[in-house]
N, CA, C and O atoms as a DFTB+ gen file, in Angstrom:
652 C
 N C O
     1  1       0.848      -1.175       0.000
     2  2       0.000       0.000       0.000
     3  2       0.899       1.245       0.000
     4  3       1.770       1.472       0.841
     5  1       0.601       1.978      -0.985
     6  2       1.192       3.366      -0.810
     7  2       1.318       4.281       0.571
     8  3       0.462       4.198       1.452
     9  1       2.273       5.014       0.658
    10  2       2.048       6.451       1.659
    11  2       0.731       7.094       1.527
    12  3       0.040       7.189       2.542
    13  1       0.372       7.468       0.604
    14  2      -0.651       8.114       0.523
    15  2      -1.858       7.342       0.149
    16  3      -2.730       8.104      -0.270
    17  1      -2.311       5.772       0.154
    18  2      -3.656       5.126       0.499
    19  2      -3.384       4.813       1.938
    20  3      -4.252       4.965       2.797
    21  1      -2.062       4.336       2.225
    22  2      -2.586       4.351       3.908
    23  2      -2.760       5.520       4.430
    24  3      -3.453       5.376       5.437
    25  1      -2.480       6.639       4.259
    26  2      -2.810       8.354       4.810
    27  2      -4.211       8.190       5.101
    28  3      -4.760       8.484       6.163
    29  1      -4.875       7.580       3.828
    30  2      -6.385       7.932       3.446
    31  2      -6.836       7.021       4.418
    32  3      -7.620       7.330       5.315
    33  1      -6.230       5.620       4.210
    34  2      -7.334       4.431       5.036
    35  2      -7.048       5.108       6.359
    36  3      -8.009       5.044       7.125
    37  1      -5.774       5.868       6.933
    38  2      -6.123       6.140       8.082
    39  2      -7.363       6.623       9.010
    40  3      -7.674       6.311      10.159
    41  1      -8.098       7.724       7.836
    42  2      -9.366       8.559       8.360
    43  2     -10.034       7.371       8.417
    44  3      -9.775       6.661       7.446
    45  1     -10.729       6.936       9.126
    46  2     -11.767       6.016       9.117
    47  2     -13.416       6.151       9.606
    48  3     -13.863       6.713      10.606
    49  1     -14.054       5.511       8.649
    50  2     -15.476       6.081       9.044
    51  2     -15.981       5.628      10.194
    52  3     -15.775       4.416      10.263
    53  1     -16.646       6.110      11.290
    54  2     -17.177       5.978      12.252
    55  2     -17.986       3.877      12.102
    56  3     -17.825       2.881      12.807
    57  1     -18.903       4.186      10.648
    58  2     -19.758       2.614      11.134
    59  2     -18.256       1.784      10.732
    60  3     -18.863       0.738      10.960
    61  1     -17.079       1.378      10.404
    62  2     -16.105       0.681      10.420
    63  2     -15.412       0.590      11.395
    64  3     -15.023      -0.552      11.637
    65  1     -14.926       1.802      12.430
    66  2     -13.758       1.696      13.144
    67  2     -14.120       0.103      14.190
    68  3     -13.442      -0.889      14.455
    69  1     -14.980       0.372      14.408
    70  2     -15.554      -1.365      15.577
    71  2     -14.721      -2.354      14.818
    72  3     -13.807      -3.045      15.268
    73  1     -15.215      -2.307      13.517
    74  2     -15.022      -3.727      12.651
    75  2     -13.279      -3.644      12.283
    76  3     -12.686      -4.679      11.978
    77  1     -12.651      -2.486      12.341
    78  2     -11.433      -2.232      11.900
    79  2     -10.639      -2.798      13.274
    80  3      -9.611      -3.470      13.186
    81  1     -11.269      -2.427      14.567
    82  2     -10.435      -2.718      15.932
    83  2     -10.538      -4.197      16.108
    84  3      -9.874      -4.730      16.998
    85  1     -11.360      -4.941      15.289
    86  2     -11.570      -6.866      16.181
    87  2     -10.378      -7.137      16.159
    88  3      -9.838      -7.140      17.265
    89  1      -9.545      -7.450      15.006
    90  2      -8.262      -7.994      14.958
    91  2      -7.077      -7.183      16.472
    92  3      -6.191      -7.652      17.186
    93  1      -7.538      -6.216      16.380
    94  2      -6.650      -5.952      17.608
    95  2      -6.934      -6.523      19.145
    96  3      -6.109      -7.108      19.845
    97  1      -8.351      -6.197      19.503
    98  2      -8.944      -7.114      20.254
    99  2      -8.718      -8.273      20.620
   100  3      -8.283      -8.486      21.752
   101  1      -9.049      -9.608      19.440
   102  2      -8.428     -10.406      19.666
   103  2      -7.309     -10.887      19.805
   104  3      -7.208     -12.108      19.925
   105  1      -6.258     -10.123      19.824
   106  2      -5.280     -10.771      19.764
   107  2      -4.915     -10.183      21.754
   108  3      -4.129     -10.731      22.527
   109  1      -5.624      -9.211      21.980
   110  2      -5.562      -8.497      23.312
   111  2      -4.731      -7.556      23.432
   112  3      -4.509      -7.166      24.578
   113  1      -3.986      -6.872      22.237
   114  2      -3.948      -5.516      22.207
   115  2      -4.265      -4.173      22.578
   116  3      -5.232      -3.699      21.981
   117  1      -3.678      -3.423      23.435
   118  2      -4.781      -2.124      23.944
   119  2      -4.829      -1.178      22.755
   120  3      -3.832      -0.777      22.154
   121  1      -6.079      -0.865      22.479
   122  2      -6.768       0.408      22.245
   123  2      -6.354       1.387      23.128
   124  3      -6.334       1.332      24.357
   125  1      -6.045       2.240      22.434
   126  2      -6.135       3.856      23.105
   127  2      -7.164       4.941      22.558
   128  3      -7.071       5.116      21.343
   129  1      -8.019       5.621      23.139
   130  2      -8.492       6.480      22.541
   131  2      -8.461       7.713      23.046
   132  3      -8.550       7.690      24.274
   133  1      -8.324       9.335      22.349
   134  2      -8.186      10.370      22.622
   135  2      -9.270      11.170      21.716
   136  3     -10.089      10.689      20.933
   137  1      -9.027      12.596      22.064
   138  2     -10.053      13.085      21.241
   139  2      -9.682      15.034      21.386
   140  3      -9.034      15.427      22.357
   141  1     -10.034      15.735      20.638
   142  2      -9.893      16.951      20.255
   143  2     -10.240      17.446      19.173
   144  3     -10.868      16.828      18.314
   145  1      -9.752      19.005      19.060
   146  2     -10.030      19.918      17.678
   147  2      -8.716      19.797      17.029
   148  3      -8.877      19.795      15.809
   149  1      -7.895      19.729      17.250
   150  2      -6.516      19.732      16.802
   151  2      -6.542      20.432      15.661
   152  3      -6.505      19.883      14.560
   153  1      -6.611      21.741      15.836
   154  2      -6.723      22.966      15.075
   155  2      -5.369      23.241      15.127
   156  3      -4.851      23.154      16.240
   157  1      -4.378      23.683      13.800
   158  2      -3.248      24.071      13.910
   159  2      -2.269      23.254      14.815
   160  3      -1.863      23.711      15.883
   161  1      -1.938      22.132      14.381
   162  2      -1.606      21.255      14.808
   163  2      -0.237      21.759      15.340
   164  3      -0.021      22.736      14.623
   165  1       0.812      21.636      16.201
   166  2       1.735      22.032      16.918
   167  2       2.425      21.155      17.825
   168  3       1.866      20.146      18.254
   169  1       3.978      21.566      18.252
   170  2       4.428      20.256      19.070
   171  2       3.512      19.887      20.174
   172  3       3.192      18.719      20.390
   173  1       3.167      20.717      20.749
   174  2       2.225      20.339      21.806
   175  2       1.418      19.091      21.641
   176  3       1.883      18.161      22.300
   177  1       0.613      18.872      21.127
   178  2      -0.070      18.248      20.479
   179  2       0.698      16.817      19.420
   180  3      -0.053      15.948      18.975
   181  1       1.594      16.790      19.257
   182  2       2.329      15.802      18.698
   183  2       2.824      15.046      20.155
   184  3       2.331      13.967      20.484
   185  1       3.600      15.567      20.782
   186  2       3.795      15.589      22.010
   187  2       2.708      14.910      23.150
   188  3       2.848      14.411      24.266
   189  1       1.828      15.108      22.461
   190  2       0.749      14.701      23.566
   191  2      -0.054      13.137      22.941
   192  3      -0.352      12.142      23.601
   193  1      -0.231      13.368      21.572
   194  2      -0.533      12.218      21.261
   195  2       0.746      10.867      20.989
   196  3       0.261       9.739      20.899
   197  1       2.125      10.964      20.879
   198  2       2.824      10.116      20.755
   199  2       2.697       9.406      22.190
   200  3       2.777       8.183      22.297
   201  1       2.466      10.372      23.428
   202  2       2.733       9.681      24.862
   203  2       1.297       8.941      24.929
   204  3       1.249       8.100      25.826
   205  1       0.316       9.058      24.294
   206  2      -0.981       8.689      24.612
   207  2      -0.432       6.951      23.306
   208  3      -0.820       5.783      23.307
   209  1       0.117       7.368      22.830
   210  2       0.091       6.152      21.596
   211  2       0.907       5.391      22.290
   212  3       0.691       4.187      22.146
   213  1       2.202       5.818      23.344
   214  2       2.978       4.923      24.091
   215  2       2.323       4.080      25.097
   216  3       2.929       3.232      25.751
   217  1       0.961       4.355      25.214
   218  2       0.333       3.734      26.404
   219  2      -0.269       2.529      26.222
   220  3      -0.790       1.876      27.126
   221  1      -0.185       2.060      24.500
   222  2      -0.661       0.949      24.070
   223  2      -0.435       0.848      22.674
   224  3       0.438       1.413      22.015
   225  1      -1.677      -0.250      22.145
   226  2      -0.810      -0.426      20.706
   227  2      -1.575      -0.041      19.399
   228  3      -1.256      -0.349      18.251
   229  1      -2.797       0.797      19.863
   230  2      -3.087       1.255      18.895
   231  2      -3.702       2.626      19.173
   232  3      -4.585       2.606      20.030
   233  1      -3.485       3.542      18.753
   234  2      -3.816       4.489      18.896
   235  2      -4.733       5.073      17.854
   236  3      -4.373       5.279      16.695
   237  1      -6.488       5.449      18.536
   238  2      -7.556       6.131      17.732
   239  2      -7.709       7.602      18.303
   240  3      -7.343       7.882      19.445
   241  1      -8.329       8.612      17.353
   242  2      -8.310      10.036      17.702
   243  2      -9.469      10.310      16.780
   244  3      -9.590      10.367      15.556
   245  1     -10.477      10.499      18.065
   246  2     -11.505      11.251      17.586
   247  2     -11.530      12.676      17.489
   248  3     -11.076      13.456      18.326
   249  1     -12.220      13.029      16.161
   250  2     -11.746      14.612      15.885
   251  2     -12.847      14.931      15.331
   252  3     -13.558      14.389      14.485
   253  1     -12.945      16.681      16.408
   254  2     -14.539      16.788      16.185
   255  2     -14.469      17.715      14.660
   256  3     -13.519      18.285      14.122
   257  1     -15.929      17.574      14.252
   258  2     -15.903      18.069      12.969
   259  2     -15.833      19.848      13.200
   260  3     -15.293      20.309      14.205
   261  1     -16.288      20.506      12.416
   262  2     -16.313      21.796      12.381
   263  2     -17.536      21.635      12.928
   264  3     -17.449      21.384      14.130
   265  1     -18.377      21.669      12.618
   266  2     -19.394      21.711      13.522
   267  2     -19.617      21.983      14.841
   268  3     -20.365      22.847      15.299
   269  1     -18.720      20.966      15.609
   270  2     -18.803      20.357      16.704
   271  2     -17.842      21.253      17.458
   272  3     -17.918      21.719      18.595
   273  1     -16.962      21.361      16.560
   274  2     -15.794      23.063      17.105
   275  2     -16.272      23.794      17.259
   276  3     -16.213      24.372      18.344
   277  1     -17.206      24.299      16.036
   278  2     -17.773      25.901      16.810
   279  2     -19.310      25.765      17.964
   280  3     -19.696      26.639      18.740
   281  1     -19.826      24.636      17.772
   282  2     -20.799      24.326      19.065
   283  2     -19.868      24.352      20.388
   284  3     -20.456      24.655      21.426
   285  1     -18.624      24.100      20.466
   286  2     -18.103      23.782      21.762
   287  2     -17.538      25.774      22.102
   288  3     -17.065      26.199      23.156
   289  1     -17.749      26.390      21.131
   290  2     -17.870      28.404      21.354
   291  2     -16.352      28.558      21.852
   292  3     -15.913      29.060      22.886
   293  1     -15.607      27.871      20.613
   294  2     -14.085      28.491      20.822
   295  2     -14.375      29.457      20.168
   296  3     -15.466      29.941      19.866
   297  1     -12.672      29.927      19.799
   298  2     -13.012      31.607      19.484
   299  2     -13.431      32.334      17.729
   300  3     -12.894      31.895      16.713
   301  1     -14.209      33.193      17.721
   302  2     -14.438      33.374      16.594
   303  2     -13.582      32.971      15.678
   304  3     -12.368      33.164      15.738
   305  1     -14.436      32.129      14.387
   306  2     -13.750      31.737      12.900
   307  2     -12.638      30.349      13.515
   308  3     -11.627      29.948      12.939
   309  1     -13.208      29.832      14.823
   310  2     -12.601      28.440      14.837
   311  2     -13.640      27.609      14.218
   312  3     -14.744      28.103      13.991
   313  1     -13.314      26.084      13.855
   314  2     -11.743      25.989      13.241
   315  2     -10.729      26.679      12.459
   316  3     -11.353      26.771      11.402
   317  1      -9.882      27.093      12.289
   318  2      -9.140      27.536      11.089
   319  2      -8.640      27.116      10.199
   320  3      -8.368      27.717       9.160
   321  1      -8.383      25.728      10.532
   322  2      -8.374      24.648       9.450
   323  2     -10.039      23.577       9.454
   324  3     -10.843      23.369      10.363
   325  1     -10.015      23.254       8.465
   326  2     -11.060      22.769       8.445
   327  2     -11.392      20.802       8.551
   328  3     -10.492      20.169       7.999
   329  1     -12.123      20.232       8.949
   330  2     -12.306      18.685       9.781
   331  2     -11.601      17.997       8.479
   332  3     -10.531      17.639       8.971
   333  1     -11.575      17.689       7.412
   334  2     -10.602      17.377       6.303
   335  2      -9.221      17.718       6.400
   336  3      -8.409      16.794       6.378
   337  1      -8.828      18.880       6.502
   338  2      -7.688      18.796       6.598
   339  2      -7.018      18.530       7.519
   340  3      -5.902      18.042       7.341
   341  1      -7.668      18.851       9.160
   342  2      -7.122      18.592      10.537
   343  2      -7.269      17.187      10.216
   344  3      -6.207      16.784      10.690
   345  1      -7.676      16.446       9.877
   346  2      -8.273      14.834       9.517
   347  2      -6.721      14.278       9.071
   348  3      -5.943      13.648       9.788
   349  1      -6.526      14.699       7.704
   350  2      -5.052      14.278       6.873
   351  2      -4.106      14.484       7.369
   352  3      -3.143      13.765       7.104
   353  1      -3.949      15.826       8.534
   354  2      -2.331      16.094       8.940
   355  2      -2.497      15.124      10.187
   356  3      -1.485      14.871      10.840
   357  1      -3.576      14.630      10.512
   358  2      -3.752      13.868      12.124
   359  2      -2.857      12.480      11.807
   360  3      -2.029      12.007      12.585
   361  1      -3.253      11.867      10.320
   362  2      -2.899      10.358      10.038
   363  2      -1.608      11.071       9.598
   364  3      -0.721      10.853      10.422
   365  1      -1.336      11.592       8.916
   366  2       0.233      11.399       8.728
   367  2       1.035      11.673       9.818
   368  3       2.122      12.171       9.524
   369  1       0.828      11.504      10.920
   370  2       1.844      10.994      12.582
   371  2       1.338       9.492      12.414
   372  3       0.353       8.766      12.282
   373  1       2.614       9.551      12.507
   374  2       2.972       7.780      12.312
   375  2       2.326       7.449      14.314
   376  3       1.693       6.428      14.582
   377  1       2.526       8.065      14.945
   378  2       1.650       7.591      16.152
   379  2       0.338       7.462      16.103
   380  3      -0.324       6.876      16.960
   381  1      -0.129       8.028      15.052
   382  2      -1.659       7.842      14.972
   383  2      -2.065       6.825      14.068
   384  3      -1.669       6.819      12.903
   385  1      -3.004       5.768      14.636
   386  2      -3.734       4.515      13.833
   387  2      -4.899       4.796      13.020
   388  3      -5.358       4.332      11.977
   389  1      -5.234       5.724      13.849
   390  2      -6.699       5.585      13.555
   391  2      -7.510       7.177      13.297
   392  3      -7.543       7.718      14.402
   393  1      -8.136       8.054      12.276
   394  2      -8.734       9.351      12.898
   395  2     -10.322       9.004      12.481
   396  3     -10.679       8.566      11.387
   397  1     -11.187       9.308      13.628
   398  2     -12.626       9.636      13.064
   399  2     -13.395      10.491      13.607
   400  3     -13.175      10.893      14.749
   401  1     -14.381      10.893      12.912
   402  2     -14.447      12.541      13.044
   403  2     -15.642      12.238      13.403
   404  3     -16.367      11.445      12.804
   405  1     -16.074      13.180      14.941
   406  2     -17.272      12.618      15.467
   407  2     -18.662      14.488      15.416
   408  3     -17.975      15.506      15.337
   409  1     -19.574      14.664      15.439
   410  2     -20.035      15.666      15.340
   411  2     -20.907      15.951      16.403
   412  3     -21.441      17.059      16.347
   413  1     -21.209      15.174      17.432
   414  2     -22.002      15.285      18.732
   415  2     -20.791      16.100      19.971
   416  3     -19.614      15.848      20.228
   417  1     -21.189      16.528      20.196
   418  2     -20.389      17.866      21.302
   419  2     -19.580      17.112      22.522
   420  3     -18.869      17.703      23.335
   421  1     -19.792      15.875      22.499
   422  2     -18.470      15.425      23.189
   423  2     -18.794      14.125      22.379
   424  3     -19.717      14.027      21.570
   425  1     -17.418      12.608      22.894
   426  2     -17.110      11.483      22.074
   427  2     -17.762      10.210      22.808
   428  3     -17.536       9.010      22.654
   429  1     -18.695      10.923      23.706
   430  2     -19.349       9.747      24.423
   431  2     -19.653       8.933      23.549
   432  3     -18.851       8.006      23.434
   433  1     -21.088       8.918      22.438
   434  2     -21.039       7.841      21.632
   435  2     -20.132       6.871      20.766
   436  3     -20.374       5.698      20.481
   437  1     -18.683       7.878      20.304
   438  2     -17.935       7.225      19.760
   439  2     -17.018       6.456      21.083
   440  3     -16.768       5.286      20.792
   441  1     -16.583       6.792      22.187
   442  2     -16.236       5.725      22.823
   443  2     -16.578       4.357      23.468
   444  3     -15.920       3.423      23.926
   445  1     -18.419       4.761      23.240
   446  2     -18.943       3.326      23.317
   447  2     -18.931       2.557      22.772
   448  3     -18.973       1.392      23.166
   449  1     -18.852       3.044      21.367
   450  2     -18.645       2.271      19.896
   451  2     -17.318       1.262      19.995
   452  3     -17.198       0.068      19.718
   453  1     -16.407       2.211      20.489
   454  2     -15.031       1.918      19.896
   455  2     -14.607       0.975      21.491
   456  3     -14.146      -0.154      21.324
   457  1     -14.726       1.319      22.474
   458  2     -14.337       0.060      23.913
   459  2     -13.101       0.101      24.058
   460  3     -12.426      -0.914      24.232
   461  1     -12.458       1.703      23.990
   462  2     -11.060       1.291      24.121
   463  2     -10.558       0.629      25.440
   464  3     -11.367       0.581      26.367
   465  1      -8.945      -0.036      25.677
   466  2      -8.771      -0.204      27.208
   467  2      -8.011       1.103      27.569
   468  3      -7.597       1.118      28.728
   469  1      -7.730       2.250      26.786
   470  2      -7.134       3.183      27.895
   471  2      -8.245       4.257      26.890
   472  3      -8.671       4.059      25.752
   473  1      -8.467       5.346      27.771
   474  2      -8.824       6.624      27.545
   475  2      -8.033       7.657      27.953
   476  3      -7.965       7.852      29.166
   477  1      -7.430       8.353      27.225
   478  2      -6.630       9.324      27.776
   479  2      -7.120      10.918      27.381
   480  3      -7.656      11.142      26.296
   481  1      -6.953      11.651      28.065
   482  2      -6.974      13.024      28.130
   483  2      -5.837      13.885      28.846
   484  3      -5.002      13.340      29.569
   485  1      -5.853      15.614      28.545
   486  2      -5.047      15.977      29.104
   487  2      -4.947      16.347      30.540
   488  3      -5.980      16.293      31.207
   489  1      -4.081      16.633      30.976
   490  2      -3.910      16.537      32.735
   491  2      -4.385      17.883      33.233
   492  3      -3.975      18.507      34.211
   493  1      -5.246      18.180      32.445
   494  2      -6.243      19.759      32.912
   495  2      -7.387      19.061      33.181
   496  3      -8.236      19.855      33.586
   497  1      -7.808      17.919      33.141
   498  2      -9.328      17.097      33.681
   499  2      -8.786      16.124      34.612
   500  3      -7.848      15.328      34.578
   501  1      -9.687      16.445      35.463
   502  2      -9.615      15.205      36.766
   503  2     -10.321      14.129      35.807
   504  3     -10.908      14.355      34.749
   505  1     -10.087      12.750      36.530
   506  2     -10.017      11.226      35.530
   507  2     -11.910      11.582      35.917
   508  3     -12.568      11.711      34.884
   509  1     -12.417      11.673      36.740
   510  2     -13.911      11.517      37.059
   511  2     -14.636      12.548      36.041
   512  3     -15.859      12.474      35.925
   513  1     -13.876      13.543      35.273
   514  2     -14.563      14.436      34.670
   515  2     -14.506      14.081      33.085
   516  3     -15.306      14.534      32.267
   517  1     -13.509      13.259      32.801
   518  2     -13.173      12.931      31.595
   519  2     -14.563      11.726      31.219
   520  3     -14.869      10.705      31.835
   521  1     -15.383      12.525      29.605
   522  2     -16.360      11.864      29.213
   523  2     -15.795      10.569      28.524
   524  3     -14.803      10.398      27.815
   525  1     -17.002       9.516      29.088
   526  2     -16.332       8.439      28.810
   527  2     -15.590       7.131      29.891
   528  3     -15.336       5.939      29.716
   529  1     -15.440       8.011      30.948
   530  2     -14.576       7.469      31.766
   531  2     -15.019       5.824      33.058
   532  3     -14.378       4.977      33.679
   533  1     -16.997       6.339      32.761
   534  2     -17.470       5.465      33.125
   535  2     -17.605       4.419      32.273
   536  3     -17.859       3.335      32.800
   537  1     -17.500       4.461      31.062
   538  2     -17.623       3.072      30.197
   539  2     -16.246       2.135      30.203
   540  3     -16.011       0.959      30.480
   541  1     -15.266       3.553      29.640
   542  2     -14.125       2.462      30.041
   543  2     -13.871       1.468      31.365
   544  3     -13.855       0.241      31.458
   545  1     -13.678       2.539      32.349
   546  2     -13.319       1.736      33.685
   547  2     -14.748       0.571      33.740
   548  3     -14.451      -0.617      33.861
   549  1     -15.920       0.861      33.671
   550  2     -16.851      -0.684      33.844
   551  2     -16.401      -1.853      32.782
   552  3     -17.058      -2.885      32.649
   553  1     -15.255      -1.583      32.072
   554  2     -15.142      -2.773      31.459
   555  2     -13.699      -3.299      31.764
   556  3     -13.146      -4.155      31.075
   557  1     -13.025      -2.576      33.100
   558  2     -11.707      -3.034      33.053
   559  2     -10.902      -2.158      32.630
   560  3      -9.951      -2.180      33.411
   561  1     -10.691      -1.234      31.677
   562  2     -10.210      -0.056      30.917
   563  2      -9.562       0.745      32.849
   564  3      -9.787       0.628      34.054
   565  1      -8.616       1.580      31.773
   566  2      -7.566       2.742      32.482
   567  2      -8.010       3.964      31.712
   568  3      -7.906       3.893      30.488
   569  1      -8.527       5.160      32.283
   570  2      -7.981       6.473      32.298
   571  2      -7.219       7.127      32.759
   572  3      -7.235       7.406      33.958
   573  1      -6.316       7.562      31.908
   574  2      -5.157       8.312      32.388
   575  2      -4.792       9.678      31.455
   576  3      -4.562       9.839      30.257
   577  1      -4.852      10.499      32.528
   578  2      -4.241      11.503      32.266
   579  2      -2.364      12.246      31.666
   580  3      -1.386      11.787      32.256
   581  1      -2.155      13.245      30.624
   582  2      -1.078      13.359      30.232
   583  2      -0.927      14.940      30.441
   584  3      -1.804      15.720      30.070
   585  1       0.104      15.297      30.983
   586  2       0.593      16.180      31.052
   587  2       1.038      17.492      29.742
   588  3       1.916      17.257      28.912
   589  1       0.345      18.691      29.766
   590  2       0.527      18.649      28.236
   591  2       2.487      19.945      28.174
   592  3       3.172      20.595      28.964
   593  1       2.480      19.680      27.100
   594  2       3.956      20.855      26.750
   595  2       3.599      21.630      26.657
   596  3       2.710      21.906      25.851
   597  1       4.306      22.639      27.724
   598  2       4.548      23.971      28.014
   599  2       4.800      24.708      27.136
   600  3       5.797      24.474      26.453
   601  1       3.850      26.027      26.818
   602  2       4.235      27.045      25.782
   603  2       3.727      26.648      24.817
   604  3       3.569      27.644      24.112
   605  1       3.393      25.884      24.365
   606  2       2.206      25.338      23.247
   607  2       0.939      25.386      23.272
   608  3       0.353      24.680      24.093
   609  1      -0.024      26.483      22.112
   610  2      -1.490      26.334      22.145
   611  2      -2.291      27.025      21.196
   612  3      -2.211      28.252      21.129
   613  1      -2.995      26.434      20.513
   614  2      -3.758      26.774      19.383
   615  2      -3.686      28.418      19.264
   616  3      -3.187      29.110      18.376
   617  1      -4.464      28.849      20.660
   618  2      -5.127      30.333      20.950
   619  2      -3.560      30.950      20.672
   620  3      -3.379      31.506      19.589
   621  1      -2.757      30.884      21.354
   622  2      -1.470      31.743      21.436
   623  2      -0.328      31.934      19.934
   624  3       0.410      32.878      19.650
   625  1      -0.537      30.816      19.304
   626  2      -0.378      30.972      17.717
   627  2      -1.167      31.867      17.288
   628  3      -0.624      32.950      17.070
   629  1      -2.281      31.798      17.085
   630  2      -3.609      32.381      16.157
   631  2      -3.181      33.951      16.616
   632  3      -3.125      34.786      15.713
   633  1      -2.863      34.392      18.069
   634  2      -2.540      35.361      18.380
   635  2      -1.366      36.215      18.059
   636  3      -1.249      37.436      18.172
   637  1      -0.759      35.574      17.755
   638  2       0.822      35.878      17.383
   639  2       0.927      35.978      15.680
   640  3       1.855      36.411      14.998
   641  1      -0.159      35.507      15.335
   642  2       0.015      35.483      13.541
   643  2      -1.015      37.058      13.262
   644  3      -0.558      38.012      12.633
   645  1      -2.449      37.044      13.879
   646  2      -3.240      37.987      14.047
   647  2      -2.399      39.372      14.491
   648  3      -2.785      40.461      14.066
   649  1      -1.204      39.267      15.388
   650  2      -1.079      40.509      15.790
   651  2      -1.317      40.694      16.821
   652  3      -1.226      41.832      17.282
């Protein structure tokens, strides 16, 4: 397979990712799952998902659509890139397995779907606040929190290019 059909198979559609994870499953592989806008993608954020991909052996990243960005009332004219393209630069990190793009205002449904054994988020949410956190842990699953890199952040770029 080419660089650029696996780029593509990376995005994966929501009714597949289940059917895409069995083989990992069975073999008892952890799932990881994360989730964000990953608007203007930055070390921070590379940084944050390679340590989330170290926590097991496959790493999925739900990524909300535009939609779902500007319902969550970041700041005017977010996204700035748009759920396609944040989509393509997400799979080309070789830490990332998996991207699917969810449009409901948080990934509750897609983490029921998907059953990862770790859920991770960043270390600005207590584990009890992180959505999701009751499905994983009732099945055995770990949430864990990651610490994110300093000096890195969407808002503070956008600010610095704006002026």
């Amino acid at each position: 397979m080419s660089f650029h059909s696996r780029l593509r198979y990376k995005i994966a559609l929501r009714e597949e990712i289940a059917t895409r994870l069995l083989p990992y499953k069975k073999e008892m592989k952890k799932v990881v799952f994360t989730n964000g806008c990953f608007d203007l993608l930055h070390p921070g954020h590379v940084d944050y998902l390679c340590r989330a991909r170290d926590l097991g052996d496959y790493l999925v990243v739900g990524l909300n659509t535009d939609s779902s960005v500007q319902s969550l009332r970041k700041a005017p004219g977010r996204p700035v890139n748009r759920e396609n393209a944040r989509a393509l630069v997400l799979a080309g990190l070789e830490c990332v397995d998996a991207v699917v793009l969810f449009d409901e205002p948080t990934p509750y449904d897609l983490i029921r779907l998907i059953q990862p054994n770790i859920l991770v988020k960043g270390d600005d949410y207590k584990v009890e606040e992180i959505v999701g956190h009751d499905i994983v842990t009732a099945s055995g699953g770990k949430v864990i929190t990651i610490p994110f890199l300093e000096g890195y952040s969407t808002t503070s770029i956008i600010k610095k290019i704006t002026g």
